[in-house]
PDB file of N, CA, C and O in Angstrom:
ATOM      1  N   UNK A   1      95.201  51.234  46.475  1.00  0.00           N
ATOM      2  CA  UNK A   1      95.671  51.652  45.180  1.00  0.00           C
ATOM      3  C   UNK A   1      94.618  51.399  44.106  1.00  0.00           C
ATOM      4  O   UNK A   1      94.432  52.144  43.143  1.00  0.00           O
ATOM      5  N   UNK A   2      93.958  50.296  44.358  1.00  0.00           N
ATOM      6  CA  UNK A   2      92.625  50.008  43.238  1.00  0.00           C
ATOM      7  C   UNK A   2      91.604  51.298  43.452  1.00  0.00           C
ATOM      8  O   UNK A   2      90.788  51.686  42.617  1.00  0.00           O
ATOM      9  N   UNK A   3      91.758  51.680  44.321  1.00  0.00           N
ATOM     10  CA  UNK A   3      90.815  52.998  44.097  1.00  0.00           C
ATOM     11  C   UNK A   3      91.213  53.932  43.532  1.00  0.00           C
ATOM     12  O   UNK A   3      90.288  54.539  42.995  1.00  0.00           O
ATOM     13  N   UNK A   4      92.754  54.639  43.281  1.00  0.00           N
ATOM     14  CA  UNK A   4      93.147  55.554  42.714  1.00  0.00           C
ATOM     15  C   UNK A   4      93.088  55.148  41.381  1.00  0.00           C
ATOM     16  O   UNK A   4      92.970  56.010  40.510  1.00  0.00           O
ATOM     17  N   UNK A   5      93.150  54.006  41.099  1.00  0.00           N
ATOM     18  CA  UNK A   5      93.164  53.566  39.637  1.00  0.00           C
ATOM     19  C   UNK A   5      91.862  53.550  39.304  1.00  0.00           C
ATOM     20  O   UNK A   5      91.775  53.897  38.126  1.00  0.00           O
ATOM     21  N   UNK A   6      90.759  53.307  39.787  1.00  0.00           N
ATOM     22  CA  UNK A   6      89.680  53.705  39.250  1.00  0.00           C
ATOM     23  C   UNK A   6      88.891  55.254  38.742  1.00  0.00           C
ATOM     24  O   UNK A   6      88.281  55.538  37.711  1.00  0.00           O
ATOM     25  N   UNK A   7      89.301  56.246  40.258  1.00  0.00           N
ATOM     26  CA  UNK A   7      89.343  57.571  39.653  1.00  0.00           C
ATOM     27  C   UNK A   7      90.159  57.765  37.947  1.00  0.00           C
ATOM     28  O   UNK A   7      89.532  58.248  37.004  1.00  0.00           O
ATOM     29  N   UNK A   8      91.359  57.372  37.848  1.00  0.00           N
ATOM     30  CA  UNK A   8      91.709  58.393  36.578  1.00  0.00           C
ATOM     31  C   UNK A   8      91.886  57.698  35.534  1.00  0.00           C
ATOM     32  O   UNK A   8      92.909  57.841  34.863  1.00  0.00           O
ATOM     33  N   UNK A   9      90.564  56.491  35.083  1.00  0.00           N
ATOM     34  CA  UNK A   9      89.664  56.112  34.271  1.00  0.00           C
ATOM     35  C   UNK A   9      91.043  55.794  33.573  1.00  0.00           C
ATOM     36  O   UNK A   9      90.782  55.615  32.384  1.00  0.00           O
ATOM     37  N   UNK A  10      92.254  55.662  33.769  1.00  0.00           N
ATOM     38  CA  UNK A  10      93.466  54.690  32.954  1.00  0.00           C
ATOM     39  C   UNK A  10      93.410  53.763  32.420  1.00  0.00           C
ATOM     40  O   UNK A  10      94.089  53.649  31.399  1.00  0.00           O
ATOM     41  N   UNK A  11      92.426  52.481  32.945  1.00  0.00           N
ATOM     42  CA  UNK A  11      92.318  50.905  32.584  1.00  0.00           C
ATOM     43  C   UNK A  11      90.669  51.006  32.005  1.00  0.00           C
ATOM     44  O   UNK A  11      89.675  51.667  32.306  1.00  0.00           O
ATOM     45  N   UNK A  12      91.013  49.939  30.992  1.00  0.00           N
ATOM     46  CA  UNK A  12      89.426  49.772  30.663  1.00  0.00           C
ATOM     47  C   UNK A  12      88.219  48.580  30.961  1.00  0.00           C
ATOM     48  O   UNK A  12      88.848  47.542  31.167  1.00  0.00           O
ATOM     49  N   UNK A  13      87.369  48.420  31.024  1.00  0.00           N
ATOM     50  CA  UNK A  13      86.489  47.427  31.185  1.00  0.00           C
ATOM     51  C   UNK A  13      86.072  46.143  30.296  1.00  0.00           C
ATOM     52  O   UNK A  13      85.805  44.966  30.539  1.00  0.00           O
ATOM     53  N   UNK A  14      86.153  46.965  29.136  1.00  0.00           N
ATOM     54  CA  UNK A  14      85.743  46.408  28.091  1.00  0.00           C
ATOM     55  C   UNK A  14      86.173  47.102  27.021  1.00  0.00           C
ATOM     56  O   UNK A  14      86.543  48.260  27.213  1.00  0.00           O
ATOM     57  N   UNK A  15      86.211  46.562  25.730  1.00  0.00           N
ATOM     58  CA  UNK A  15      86.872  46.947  24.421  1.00  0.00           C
ATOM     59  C   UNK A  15      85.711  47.403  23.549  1.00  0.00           C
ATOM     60  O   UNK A  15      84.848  46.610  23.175  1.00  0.00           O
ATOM     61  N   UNK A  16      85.704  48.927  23.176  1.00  0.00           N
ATOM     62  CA  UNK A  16      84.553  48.822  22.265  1.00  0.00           C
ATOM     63  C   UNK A  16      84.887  48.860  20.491  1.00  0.00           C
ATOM     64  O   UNK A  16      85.910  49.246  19.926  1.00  0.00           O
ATOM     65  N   UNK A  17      84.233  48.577  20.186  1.00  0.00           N
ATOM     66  CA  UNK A  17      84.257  48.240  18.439  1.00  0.00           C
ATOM     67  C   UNK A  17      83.817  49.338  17.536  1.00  0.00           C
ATOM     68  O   UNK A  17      83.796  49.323  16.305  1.00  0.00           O
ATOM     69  N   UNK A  18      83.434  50.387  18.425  1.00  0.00           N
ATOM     70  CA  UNK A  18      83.188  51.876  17.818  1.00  0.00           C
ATOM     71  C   UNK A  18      84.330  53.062  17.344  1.00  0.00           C
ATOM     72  O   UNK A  18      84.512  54.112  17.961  1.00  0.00           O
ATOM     73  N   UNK A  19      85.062  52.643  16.094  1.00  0.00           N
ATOM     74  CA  UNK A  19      86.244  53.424  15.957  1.00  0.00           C
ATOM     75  C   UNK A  19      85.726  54.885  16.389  1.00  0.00           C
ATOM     76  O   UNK A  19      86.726  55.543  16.102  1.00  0.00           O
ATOM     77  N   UNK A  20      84.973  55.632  16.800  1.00  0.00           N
ATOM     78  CA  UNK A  20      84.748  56.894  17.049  1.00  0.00           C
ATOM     79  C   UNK A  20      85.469  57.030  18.343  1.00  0.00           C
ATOM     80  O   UNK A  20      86.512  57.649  18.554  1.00  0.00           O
ATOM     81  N   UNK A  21      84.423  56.055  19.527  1.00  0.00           N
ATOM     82  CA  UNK A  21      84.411  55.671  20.687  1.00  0.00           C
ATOM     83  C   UNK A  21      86.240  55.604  20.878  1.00  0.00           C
ATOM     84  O   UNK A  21      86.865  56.338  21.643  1.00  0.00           O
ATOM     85  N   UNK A  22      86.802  54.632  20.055  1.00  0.00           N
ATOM     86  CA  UNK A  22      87.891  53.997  20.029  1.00  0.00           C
ATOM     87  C   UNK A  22      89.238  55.228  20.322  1.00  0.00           C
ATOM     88  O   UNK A  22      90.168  55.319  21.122  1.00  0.00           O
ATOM     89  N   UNK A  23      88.845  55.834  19.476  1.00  0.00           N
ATOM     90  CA  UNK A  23      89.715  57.354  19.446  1.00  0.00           C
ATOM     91  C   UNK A  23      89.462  57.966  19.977  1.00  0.00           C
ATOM     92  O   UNK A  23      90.576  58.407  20.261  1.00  0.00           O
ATOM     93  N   UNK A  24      88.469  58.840  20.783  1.00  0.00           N
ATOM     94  CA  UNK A  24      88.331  59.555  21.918  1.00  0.00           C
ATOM     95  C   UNK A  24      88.858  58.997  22.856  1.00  0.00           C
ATOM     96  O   UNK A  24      89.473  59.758  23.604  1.00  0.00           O
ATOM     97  N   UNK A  25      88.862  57.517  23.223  1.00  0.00           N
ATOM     98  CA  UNK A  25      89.669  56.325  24.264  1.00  0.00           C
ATOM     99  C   UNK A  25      91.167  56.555  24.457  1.00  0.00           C
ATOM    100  O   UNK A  25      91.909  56.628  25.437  1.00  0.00           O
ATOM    101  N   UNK A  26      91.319  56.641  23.129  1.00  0.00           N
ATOM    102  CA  UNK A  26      92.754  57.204  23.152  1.00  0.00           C
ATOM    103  C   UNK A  26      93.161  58.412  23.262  1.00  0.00           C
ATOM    104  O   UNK A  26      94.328  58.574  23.617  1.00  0.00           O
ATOM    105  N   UNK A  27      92.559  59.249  23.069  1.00  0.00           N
ATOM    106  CA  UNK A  27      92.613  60.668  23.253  1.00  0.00           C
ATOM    107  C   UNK A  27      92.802  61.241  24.705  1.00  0.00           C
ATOM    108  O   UNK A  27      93.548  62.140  25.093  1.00  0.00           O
ATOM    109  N   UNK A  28      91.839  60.394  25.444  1.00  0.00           N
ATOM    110  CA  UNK A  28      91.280  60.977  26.595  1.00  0.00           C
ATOM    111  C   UNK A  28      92.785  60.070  27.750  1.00  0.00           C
ATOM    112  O   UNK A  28      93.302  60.467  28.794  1.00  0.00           O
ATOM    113  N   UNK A  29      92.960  59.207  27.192  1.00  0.00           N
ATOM    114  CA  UNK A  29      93.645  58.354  27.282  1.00  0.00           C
ATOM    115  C   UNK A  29      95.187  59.015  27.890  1.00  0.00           C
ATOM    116  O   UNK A  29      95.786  58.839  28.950  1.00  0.00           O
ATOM    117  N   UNK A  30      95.557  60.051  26.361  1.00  0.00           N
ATOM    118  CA  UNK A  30      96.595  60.515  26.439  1.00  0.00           C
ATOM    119  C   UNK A  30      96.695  61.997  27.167  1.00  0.00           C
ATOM    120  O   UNK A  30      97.551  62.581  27.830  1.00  0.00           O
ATOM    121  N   UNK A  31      95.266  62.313  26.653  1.00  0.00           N
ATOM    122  CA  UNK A  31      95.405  63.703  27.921  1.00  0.00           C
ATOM    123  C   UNK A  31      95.509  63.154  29.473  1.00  0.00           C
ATOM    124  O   UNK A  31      96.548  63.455  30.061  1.00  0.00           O
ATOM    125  N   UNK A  32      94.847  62.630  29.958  1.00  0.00           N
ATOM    126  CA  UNK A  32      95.025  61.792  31.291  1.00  0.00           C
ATOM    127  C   UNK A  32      96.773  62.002  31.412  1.00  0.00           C
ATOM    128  O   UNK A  32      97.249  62.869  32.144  1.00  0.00           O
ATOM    129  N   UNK A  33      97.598  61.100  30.607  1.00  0.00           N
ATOM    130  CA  UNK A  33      98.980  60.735  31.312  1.00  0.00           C
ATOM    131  C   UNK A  33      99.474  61.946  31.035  1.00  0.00           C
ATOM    132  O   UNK A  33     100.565  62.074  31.592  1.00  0.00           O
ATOM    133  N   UNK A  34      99.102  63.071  30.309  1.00  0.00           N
ATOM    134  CA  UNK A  34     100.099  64.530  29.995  1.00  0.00           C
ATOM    135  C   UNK A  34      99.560  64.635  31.103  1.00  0.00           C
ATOM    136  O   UNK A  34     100.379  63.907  31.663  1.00  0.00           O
ATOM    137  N   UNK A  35      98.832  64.937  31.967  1.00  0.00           N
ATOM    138  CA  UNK A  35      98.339  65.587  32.789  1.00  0.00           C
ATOM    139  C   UNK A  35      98.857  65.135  33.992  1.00  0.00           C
ATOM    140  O   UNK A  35      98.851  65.870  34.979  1.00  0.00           O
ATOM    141  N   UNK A  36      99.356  63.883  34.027  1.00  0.00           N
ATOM    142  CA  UNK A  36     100.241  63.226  35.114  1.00  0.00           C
ATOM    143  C   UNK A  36     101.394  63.367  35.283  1.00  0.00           C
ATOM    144  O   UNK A  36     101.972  63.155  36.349  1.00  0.00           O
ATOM    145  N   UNK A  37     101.907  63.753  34.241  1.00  0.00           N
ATOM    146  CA  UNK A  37     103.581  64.402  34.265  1.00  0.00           C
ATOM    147  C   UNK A  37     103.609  65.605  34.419  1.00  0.00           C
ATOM    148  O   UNK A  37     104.692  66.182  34.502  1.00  0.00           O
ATOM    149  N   UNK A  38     102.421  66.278  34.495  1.00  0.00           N
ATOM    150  CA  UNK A  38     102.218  67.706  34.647  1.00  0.00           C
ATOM    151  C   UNK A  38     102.185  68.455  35.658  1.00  0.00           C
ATOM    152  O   UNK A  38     102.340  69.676  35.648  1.00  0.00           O
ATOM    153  N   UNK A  39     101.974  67.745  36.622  1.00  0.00           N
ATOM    154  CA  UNK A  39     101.283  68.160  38.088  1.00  0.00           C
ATOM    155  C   UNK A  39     102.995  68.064  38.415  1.00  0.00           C
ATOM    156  O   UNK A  39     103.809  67.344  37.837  1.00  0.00           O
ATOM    157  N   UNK A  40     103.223  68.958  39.445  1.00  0.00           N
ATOM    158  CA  UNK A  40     104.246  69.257  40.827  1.00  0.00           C
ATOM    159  C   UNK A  40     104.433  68.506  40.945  1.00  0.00           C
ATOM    160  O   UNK A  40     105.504  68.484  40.337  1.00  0.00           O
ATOM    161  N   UNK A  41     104.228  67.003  41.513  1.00  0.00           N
ATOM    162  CA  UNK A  41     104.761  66.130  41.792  1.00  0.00           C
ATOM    163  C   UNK A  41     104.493  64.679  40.582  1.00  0.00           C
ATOM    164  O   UNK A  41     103.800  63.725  40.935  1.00  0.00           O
ATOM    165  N   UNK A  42     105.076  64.724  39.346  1.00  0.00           N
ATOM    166  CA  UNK A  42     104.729  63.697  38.554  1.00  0.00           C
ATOM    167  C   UNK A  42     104.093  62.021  38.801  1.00  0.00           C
ATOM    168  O   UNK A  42     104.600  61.266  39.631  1.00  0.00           O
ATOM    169  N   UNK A  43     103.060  61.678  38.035  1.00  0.00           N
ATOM    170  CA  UNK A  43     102.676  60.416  38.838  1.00  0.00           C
ATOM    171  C   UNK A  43     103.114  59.430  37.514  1.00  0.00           C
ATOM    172  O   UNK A  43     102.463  59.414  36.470  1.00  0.00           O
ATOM    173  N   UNK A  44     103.917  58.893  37.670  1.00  0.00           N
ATOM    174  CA  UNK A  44     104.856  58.023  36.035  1.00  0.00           C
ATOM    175  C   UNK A  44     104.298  57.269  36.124  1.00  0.00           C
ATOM    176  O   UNK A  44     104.380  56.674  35.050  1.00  0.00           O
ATOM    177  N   UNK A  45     103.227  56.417  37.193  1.00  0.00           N
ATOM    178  CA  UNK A  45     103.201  55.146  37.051  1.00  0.00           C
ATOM    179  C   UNK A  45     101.724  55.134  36.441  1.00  0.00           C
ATOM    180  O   UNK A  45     101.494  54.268  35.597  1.00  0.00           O
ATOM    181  N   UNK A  46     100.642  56.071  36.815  1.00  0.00           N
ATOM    182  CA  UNK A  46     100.045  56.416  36.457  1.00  0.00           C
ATOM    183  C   UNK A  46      99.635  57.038  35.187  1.00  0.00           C
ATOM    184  O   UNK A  46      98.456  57.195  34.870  1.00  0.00           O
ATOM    185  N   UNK A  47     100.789  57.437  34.369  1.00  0.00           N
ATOM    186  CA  UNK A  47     101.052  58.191  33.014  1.00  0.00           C
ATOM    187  C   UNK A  47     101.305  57.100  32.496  1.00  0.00           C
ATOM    188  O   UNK A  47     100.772  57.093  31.387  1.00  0.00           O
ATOM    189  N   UNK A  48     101.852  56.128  32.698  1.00  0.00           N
ATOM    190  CA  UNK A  48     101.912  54.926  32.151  1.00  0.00           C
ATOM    191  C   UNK A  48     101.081  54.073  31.702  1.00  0.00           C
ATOM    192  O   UNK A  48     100.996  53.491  30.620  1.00  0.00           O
ATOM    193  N   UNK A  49     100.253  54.047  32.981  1.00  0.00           N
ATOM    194  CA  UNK A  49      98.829  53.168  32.046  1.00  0.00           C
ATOM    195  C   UNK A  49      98.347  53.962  31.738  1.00  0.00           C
ATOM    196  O   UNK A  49      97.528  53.460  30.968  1.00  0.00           O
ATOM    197  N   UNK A  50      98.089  55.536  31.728  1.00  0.00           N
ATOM    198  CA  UNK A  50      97.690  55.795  30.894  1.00  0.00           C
ATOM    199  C   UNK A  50      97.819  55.871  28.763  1.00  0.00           C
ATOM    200  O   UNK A  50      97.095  56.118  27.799  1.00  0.00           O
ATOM    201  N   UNK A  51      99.172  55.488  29.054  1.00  0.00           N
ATOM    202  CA  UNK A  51      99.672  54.744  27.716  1.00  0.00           C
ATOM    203  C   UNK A  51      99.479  53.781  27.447  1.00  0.00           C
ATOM    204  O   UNK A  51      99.335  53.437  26.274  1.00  0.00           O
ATOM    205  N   UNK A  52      99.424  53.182  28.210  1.00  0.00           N
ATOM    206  CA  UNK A  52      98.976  51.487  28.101  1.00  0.00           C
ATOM    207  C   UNK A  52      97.348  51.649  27.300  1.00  0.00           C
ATOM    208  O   UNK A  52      97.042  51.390  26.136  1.00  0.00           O
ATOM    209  N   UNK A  53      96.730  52.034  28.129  1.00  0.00           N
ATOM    210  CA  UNK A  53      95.241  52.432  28.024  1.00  0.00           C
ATOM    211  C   UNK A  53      95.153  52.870  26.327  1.00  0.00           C
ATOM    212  O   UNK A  53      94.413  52.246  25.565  1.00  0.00           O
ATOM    213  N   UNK A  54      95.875  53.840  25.936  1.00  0.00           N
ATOM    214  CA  UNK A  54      95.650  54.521  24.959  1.00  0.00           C
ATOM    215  C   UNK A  54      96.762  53.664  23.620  1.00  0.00           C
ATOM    216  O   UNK A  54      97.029  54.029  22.475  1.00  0.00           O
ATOM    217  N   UNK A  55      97.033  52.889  24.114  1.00  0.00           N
ATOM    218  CA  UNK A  55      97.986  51.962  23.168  1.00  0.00           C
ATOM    219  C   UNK A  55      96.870  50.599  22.437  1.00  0.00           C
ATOM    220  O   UNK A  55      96.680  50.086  21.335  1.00  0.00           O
ATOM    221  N   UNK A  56      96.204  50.430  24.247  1.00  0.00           N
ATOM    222  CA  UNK A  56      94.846  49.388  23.533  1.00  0.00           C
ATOM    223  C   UNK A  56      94.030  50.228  22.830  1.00  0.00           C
ATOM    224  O   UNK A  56      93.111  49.617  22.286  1.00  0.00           O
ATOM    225  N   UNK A  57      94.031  51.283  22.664  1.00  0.00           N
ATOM    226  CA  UNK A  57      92.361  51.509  21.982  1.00  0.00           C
ATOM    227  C   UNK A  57      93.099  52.080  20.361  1.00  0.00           C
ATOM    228  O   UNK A  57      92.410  52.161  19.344  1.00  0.00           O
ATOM    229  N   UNK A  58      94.290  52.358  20.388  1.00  0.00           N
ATOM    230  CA  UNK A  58      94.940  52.190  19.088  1.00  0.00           C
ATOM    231  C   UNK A  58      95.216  51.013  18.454  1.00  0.00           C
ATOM    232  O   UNK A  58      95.353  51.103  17.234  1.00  0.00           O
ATOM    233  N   UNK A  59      95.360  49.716  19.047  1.00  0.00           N
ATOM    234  CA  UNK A  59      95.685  48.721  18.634  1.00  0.00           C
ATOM    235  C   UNK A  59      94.120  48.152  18.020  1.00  0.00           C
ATOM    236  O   UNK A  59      93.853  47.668  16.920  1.00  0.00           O
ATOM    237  N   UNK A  60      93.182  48.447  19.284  1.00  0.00           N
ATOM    238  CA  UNK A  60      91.687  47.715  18.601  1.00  0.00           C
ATOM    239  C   UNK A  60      91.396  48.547  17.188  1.00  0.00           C
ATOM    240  O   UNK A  60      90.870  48.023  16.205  1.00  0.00           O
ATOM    241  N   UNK A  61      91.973  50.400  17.282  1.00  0.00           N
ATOM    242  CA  UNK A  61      91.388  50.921  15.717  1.00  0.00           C
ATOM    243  C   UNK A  61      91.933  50.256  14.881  1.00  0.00           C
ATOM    244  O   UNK A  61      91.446  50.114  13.759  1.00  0.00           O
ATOM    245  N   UNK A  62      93.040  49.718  15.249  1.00  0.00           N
ATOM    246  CA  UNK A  62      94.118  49.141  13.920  1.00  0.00           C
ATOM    247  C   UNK A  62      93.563  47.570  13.088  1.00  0.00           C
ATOM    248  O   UNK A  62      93.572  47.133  11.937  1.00  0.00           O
ATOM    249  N   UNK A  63      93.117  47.101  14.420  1.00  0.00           N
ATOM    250  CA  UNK A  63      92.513  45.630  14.180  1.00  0.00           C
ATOM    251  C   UNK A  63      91.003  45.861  13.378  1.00  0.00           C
ATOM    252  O   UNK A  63      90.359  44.896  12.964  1.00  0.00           O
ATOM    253  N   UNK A  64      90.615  47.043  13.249  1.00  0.00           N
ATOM    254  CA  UNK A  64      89.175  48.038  12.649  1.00  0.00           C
ATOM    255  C   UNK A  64      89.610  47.786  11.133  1.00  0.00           C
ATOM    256  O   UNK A  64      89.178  47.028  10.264  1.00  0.00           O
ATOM    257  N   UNK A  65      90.449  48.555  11.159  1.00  0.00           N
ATOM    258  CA  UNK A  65      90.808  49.053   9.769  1.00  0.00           C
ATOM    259  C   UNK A  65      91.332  47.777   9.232  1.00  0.00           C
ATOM    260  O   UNK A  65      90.786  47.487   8.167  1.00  0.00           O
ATOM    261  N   UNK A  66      92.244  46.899   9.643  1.00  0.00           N
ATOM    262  CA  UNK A  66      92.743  46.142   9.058  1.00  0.00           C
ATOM    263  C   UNK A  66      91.625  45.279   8.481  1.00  0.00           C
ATOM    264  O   UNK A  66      91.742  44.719   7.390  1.00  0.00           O
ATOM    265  N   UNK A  67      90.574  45.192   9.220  1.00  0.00           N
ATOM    266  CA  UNK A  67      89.531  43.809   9.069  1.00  0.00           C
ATOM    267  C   UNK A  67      88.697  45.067   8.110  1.00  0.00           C
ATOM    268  O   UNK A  67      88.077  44.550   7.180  1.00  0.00           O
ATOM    269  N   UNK A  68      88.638  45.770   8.133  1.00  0.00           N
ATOM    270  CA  UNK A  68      87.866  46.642   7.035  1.00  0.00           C
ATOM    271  C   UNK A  68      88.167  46.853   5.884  1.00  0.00           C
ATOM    272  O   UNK A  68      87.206  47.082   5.149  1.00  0.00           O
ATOM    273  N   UNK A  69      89.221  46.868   5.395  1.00  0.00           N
ATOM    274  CA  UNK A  69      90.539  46.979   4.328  1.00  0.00           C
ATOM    275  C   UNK A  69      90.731  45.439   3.928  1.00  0.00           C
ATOM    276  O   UNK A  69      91.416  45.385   2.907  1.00  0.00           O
ATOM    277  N   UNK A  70      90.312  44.013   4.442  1.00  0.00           N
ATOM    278  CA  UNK A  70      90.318  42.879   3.739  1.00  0.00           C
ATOM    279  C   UNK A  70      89.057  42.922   2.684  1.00  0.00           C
ATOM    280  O   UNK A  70      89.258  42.605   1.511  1.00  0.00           O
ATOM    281  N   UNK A  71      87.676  43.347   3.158  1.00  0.00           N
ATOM    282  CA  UNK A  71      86.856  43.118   2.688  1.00  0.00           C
ATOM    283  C   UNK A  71      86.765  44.015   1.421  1.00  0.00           C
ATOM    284  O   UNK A  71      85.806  43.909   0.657  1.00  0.00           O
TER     285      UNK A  71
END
């Protein structure tokens, strides 16, 4: 199963600090899990982290802005 989870790039490695980066993360993130409920035979568990996935890289933009918006 660790191999299927590596193909569809769901989980991340590392957190990057590049709100650009950050949002394409999530983007790519969320096309991934549409694309898992999409197919003939739905993969939920898989669409899932792909939310997961795309929930962290919204949470790190948020922690962006917030620390950007003190200063």
């Amino acid at each position: 199963m660790a191999d299927s989870l590596a193909s569809t790039g769901a989980h991340t490695a590392a957190v990057s600090t590049d709100p650009a980066h950050l949002l394409m993360q999530a983007i790519n993130c969320m096309e991934r899990a549409k694309a898992c409920l999409l197919v003939n035979e739905p993969m939920y568990g898989f669409a899932q982290q792909g939310l997961e996935a795309a929930q962290q890289a919204v949470a790190a933009l948020a922690v962006i802005d917030t620390s950007t918006a003190v200063h």
